[in-house]
N, C-alpha and C positions, 0 to 999 in steps of 0.2 A: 572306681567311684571317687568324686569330691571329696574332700576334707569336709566341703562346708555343709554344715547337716544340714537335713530338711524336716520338720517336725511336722511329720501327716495329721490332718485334720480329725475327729472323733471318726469312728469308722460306724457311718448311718450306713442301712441300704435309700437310696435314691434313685430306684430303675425310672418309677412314674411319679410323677410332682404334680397333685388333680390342683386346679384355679376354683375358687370358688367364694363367686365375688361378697361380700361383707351384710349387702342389702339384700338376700336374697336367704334369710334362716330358713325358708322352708326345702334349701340343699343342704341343710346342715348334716341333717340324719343318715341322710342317705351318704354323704361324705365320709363319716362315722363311722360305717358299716361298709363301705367299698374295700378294695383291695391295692389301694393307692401307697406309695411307702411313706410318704410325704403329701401334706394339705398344707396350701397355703390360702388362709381367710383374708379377700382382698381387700384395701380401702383403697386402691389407687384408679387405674384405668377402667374396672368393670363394675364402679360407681359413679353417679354422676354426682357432683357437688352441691345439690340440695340435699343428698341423701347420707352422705360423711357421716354426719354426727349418730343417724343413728345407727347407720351401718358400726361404729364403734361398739354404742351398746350390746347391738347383735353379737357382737364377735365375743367382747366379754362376757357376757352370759355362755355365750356357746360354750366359753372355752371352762369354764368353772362351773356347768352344771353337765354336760353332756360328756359320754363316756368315749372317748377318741380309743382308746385300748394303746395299745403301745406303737401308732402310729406317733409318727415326726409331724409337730404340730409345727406352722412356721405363717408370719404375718408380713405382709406385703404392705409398706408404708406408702402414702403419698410422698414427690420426689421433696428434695431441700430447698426445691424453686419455690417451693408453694407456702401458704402458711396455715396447712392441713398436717403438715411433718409431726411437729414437736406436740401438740394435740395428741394425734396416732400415738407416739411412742410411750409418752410421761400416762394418759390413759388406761392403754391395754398394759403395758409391762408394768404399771404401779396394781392393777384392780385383778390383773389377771396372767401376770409373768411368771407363778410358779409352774403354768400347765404348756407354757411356750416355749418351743425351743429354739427356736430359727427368728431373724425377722430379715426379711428382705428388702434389699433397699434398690427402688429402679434407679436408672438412668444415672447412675454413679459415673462422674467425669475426671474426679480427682482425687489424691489417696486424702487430703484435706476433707473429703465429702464422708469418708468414714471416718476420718478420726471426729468429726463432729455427732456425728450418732453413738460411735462408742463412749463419747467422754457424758453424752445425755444418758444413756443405759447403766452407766457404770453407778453413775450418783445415784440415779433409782435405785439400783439392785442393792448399793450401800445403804442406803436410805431404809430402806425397806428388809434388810435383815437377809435377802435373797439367799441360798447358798452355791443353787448352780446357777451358771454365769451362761447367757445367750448367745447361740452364734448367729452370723452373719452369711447371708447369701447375697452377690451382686449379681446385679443383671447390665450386663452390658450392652448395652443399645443404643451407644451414641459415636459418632465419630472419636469426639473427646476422649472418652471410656477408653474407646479402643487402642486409642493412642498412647495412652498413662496406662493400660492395662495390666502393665510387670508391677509399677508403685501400687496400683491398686490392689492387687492381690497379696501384697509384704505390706500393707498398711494397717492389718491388727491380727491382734493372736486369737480373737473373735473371728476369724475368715473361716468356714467352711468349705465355699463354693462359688464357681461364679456358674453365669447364666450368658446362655446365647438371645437377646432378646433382638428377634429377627426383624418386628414391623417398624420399630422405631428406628432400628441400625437402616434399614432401608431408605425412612425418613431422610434419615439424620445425611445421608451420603450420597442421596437424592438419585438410589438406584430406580429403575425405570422396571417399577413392578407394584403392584394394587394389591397383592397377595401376599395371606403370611406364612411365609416357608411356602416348600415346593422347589419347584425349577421353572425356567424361564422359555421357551421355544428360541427365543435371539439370543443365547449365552450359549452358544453352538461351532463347530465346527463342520466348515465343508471339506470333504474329502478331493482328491484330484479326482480328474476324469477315470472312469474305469475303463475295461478294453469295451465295452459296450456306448462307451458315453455318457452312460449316468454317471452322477457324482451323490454322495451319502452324506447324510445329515448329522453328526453326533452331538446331542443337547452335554451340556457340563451341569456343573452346581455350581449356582452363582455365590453359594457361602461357603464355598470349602475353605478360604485360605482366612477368613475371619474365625471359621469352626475350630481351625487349624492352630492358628496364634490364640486364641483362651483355651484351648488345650495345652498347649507349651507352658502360658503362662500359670494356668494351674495348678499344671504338677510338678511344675520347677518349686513352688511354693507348699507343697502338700494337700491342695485343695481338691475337691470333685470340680470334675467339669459337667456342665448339663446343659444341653439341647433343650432350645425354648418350645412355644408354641410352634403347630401345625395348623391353619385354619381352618381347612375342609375337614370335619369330623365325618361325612357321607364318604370320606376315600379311605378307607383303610390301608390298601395299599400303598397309595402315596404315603400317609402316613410311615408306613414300615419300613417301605425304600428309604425315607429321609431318615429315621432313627437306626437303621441298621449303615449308613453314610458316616454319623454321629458316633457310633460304636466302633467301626472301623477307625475311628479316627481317633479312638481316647475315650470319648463320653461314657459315663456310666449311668446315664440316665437323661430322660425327655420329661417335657411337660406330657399335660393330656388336658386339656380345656373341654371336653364332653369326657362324660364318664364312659363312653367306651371304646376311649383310648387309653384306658389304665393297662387293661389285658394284653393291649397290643405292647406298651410301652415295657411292661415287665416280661412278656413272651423275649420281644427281643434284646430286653436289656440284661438278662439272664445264660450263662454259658447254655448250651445246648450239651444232654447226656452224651453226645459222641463227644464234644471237645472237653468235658472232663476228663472223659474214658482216657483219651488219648494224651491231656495231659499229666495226668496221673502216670499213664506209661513212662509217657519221659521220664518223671519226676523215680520212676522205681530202672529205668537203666542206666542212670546217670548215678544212683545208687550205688549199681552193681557196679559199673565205671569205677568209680572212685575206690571201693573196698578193692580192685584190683587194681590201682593206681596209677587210671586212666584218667584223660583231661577229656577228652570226647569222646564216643562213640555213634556208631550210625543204629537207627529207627527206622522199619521201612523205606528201607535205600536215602532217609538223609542224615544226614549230619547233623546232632547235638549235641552242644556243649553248653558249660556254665551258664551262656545267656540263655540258653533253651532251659534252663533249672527258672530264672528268674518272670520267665513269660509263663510257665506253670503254672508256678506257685501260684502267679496274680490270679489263674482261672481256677485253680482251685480250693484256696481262701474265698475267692468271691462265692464257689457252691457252699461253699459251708454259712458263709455268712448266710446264705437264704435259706438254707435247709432250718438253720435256727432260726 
């Protein structure tokens, strides 16, 4: 390993992250009451801007009179372009910042875009007597982001997480697709001729190597990485293929924009009892290994050592973390 440490973010669970826009209190309840790890109350995309201000209200009442339980409460700000920002922030984290823990900031382009929201939070939280201090989720959904993506994630000791946010990054790169998340039918491969003459079609994922680099960049920094939105809330499946893509790939968590994508989001975002089973195994002959002062030994005909201790642990920390 490095010299150079890495100080891991607070350790939330974040399988499923429910959206639940600001103007809409009659999902507050049921928010409330789901089985989400994380809410985040929106003021940005899933309000329209007549409604802001009292989408505000809503949120602070919600957040100060209704019982969330020991879910991850977290606030999705309008972006820094707009002059709905500073509004959002001084508002809710002055009126209603002891019940928040997260605030989300979209379309983050430059690590200057956070130090400006943390130097406005900070003064509040001073101001205001605060004792715990807010973290910060980025959603990354722009070309820009994506390109400053290493600055942005080492840009405050408030970083949590970052966010794959897929319709805007599509915008932004002026990929040729109307859909958010999913796959593409032309981001595909043809196969050569077969001995028959047909040739085979293989669709790809047009987000892998974007899903890919905010995963690097995440956990080179100690943050969660998580998979945005899925549109089609009527596809479960597609849903699952794309978060089990996610999870292969690092993520330890998806949105859910219909509340019944939470089940799906935590189904998959959750080791399954055979890969505890099994890593547990490892984790107890690599035991035995070592008290007889072995660096490897094999586990149903493969080969584990030291790093097979480290990929374990990770799935077995993470059971316990949900079991509690």
């Amino acid at each position: 390993m490095s010299f150079f440490p890495i100080d891991p973010a607070p350790a939330r669970l974040n399988r499923s992250e429910l959206a639940v826009p600001g103007s809409q209190p009659n999902m507050f309840e049921k928010a409330a009451q789901s089985d989400a790890d994380v809410v985040f109350l929106d003021l940005e995309d899933a309000v329209a801007p007549d409604e802001k201000p009292q989408a505000r209200k809503n949120i602070i009442k919600a957040l100060n009179e209704l019982d969330w339980g020991k879910k991850t409460m977290s606030l999705r700000i309008n972006g820094l372009d707009t002059h709905y920002m500073y509004r959002d922030v001084v508002d809710v984290v002055e009126q209603a910042g002891e019940r928040l823990d997260l605030i989300m900031i979209p379309k983050v382009g430059t690590a200057a875009d956070v130090y400006a929201v943390d130097m406005l939070v900070t003064q509040i939280e001073d101001a205001k007597g605060y004792k715990k201090r807010i973290g910060f989720e980025h959603i990354i959904e722009t070309a820009l982001g994506m390109q400053n993506i290493n600055e942005i994630a080492a840009a405050s000791k408030r970083n949590e997480s970052l966010h794959f946010g897929v319709a805007d990054y599509a915008a932004s790169t002026r990929a040729r697709t109307t859909v958010i998340g999913g796959v593409n039918e032309h981001y595909s491969v043809l196969t050569d001729k077969l001995a028959d003459g047909s040739r085979q079609v293989h669709w790809g994922d047009m987000w892998h190597y974007a899903l890919s680099r905010m995963v690097v960049a995440a956990r080179a920094n100690g943050l969660r990485p998580v998979d945005g939105p899925f549109g089609d809330f009527s596809d479960p499946d597609g849903y699952k293929a794309a978060a089990y893509r996610a999870a292969v790939l690092g993520c330890e968590g998806k949105w859910a924009i219909h509340p019944s994508q939470i089940a799906l989001a935590n189904e998959v975002m959750s080791p399954s009892a055979a890969e505890v089973e099994r890593a547990q195994r490892i984790l107890d002959a690599m035991a035995k290994a070592e008290a007889e002062g072995k660096g490897a030994v094999s586990l149903d005909g493969r080969l584990i050592d030291y790093a097979s201790i480290r990929q374990a642990e990770v799935l077995v920390a993470k059971a316990r973390q949900i079991a509690a």
